[in-house]
NUDOVEX-529233 format. One record per residue: x, y, z of N, C-alpha, C, O in turn; residue number from 1. Coordinates in nm, 3 decimals, padded with zeros to 5 digits. Example, Ala and Ser with C-alpha at 12.3 -4.5 7.8 and 13.67 -1.06 7.14 Angstrom:
2
01.319_-00.569_00.780_01.230_-00.450_00.780_01.320_-00.330_00.780_01.424_-00.332_00.846_1 .
01.285_-00.225_00.708_01.367_-00.106_00.714_01.290_00.003_00.787_01.341_00.114_00.804_2 .
//
This chain:
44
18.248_00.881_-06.633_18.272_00.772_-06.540_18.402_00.699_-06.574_18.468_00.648_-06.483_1 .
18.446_00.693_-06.714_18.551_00.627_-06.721_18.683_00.692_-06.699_18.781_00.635_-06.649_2 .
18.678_00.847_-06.749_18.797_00.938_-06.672_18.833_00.890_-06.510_18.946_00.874_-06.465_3 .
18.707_00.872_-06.440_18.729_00.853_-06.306_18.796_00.727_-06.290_18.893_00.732_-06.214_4 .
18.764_00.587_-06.353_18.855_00.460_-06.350_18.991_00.486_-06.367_19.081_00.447_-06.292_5 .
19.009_00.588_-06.519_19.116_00.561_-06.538_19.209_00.656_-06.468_19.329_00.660_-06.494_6 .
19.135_00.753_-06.355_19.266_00.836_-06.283_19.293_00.755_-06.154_19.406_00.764_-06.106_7 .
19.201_00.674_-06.091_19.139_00.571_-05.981_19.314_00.483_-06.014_19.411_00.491_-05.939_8 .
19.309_00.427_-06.107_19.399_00.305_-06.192_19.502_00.359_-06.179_19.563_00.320_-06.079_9 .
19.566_00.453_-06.252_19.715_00.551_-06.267_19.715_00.611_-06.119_19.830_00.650_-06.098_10 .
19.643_00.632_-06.018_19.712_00.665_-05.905_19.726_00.544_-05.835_19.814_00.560_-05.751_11 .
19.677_00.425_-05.830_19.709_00.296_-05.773_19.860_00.239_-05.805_19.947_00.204_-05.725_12 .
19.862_00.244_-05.960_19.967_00.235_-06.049_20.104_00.318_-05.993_20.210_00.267_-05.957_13 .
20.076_00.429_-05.998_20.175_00.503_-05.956_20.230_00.460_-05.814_20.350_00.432_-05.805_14 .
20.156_00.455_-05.713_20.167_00.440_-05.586_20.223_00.302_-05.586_20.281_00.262_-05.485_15 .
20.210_00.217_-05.706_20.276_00.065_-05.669_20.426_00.045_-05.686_20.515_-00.016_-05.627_16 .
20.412_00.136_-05.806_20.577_00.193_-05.866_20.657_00.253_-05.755_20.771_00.212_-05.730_17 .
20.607_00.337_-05.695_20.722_00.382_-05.576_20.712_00.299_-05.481_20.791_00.315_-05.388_18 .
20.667_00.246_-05.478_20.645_00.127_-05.321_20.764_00.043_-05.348_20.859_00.009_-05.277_19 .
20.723_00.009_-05.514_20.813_-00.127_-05.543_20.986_-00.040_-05.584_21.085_-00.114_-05.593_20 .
20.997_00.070_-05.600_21.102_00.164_-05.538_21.182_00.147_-05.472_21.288_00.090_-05.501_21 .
21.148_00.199_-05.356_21.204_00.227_-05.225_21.196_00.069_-05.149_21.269_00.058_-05.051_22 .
21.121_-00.044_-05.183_21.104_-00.121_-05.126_21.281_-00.188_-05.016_21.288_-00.285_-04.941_23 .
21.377_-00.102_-05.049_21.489_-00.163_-04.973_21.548_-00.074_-04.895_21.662_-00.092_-04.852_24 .
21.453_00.063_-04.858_21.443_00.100_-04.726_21.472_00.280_-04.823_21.441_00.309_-04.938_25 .
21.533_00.353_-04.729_21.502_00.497_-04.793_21.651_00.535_-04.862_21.669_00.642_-04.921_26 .
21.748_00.442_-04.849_21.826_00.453_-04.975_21.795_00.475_-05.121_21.842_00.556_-05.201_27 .
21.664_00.341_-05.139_21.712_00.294_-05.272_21.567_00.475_-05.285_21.568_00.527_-05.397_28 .
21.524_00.505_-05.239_21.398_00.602_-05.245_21.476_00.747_-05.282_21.412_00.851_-05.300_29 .
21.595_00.740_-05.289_21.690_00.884_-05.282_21.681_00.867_-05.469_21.689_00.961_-05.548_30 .
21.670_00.775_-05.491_21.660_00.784_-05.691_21.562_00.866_-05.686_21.572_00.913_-05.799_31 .
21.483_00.915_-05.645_21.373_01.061_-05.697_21.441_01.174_-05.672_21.402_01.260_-05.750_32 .
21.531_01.216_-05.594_21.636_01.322_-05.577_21.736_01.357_-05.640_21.804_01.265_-05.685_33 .
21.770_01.459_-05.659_21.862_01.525_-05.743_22.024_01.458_-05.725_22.031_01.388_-05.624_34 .
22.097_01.464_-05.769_22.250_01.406_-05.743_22.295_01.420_-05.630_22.342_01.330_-05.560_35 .
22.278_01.587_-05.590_22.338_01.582_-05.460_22.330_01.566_-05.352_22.414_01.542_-05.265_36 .
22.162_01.588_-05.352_22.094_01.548_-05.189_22.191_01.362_-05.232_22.304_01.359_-05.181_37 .
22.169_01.282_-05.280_22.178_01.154_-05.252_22.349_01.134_-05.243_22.413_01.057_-05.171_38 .
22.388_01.216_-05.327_22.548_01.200_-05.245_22.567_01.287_-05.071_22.647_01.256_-04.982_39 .
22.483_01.379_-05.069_22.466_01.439_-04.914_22.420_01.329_-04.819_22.437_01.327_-04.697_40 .
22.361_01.241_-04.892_22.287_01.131_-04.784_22.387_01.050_-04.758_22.452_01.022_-04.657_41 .
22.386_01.008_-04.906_22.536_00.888_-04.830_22.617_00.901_-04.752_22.655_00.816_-04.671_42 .
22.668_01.043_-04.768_22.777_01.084_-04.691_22.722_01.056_-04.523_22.797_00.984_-04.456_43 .
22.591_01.110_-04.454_22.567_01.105_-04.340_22.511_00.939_-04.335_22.473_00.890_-04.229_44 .
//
């Protein structure tokens, strides 16, 4: 039962971390991507 809290917890966790991420739209969300997709993005 407690495995289950604590995977319950770390996927909440996780999911708060990228929220609080990207929170300034899908720019700041290109930091999980490799160098070049995010220089490919900027560019367009």
């Amino acid at each position: 039962m407690i495995i289950l809290i604590q995977m319950v917890l770390f996927c909440l966790l996780f999911t708060a971390m990228v929220m609080y991420a990207v929170r300034g739209g899908a720019i700041d969300g290109l930091y999980f991507y490799p160098k070049a997709v995010q220089e490919r993005a900027i560019e367009i």
